[in-house]
C-alpha positions in Angstrom: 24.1 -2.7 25.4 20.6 -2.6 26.5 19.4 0.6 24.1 21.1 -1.2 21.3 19.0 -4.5 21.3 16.1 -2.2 22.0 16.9 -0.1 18.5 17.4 -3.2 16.7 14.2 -4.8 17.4 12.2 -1.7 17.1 13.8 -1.7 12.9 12.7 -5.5 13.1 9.1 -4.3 14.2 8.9 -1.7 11.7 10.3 -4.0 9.0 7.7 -6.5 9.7 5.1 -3.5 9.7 5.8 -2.6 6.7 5.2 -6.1 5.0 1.6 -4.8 5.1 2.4 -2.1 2.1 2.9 -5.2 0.1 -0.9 -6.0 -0.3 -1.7 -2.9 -2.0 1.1 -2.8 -4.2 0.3 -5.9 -5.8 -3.4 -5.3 -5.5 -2.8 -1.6 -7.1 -0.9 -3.4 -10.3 -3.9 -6.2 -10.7 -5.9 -3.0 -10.6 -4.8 -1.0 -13.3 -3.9 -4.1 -15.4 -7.9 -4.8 -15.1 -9.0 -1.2 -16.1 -6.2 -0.7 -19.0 -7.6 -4.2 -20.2 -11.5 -3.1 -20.2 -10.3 0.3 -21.7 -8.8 -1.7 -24.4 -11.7 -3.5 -25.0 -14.0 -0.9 -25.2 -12.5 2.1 -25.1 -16.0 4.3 -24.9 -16.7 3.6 -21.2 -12.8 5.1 -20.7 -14.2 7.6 -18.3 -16.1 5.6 -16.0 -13.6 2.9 -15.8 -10.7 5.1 -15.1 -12.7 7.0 -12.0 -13.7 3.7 -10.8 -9.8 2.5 -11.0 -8.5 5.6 -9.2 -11.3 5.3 -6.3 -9.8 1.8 -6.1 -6.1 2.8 -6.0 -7.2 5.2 -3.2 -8.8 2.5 -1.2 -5.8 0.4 -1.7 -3.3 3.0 -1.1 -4.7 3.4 2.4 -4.0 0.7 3.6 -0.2 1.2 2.7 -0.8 4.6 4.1 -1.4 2.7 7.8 1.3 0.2 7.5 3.8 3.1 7.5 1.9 5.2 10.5 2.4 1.6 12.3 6.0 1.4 11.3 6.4 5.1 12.1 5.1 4.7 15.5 7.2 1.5 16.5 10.5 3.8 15.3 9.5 6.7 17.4 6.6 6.5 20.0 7.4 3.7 21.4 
């Protein structure tokens, strides 16, 4: 009965670990939706925005990246 309670909170942990990829999603969207905006506006800087937006997805990303080496080690390490 014991390992059972054991396996269910370590899910619960990991669940709750994984809240943190929710962040970047949302920051990721308000991202792009910025660039894709400036683009529209002026569509000659479309180069230097859209390397700028990438090396923020990749910031952002990385923190989503953690979040699931957290949740992975609750599942199996510990």
């Amino acid at each position: 009965m014991e390992g059972n309670l054991e396996t269910g909170l370590k899910a619960v942990g990991a669940g709750l670990a994984m809240i943190g990829a929710l962040g970047p999603g949302i920051g990721i969207g308000m991202l792009v939706n910025g660039a894709l905006g400036a683009i529209g506006r002026n569509p000659d800087t479309a180069n230097t925005i859209q390397t700028n937006m990438i090396l923020g997805i990749v910031f952002a990303e990385a923190v989503a990246i953690y979040a699931l080496v957290v949740a992975l080690i609750i599942l199996f390490v510990l």
